[in-house]
N, C-alpha and C positions, 0 to 999 in steps of 0.2 A: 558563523555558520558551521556545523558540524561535518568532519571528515567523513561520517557515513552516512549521513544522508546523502550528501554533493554525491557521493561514491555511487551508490544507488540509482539516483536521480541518471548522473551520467551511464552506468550501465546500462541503466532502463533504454537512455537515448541511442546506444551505439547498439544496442538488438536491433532494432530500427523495427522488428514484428516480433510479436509477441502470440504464438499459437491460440493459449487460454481467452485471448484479448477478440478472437476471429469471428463472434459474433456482435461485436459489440461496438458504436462509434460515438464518440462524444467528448467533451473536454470537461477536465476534471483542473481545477486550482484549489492545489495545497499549500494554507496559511498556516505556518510553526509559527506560531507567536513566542518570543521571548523577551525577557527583561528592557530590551532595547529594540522591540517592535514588532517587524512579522518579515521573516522571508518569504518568499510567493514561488511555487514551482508548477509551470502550467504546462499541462500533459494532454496532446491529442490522440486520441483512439481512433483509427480509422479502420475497422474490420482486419484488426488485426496489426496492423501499421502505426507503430506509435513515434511519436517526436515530442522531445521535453526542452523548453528553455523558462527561463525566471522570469517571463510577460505577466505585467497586473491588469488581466483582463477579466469581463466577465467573463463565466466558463458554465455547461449546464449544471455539474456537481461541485460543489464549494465542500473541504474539508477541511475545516478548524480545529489546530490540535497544539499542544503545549509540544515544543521543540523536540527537548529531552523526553515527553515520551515518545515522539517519531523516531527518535536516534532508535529507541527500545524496539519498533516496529522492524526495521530495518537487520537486526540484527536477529531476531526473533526471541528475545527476549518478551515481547507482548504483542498484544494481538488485534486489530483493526474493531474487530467485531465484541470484543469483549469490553476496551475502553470503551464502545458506544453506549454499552448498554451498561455500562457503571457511569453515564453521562461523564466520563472523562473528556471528548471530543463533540464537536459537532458537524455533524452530517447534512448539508440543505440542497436543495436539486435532484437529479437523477442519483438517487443513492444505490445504484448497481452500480457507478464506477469506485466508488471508495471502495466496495466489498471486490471489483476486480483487480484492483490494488494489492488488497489482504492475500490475495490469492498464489502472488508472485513473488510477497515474500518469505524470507529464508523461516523454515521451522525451528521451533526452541530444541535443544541438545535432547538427543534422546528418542525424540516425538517418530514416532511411526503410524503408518497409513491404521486408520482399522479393521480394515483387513487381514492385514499382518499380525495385530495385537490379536484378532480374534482365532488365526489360525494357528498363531504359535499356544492362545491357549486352550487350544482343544487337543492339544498334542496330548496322547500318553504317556507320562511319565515314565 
């Protein structure tokens, strides 16, 4: 198992609410599959209220993802929504909880709102 995802995974649990998460309730189990099988991290959304432990249960959104690219989610190296749609991952059930996932992780170096990109470039020079 990978130090930053468990990192992750535990931070997520010890926020215990999670703001972004406040309309939203439902269980989400994320499969990292690797060479030697699949870790399982099962995360409840309760209107904002989350708790994560390693249960293989059903859940309403199932996210299926190659390990080491989760490590890359995690750190923001890559992105929830962009592996979907290069079919890197698979997404089955309430697919609003995988994207509120996306939501709460770390940005790539650099990345700002755009907002910010659009108002720095309309600056005069």
């Amino acid at each position: 198992m990978s130090d930053r995802t468990a990192e992750f995974f535990d931070r997520l649990d010890r926020r215990g609410h999670e703001p972004l998460f406040e309309g939203a309730s439902g269980t989400l189990r994320v499969d990292l599959v690797h060479d030697r099988g699949v870790d399982r991290w099962f995360v409840v959304i309760t209107h904002g209220g989350v708790h994560v432990t390693r249960a293989d249960r059903e859940a309403d959104a199932v996210l299926r993802v190659d390990r080491a690219l989760f490590d890359r989610f995690v750190t923001g190296e890559a992105n929830i929504y962009a592996a979907w749609v290069r079919n890197e991952l698979i997404a089955e059930g309430d697919v609003l909880l995988p994207w509120l996932l996306q939501r709460i992780m770390p940005q790539p170096a650099g990345a700002r709102h755009p907002r910010t990109f659009v108002a720095e470039r309309s600056r005069p020079a």
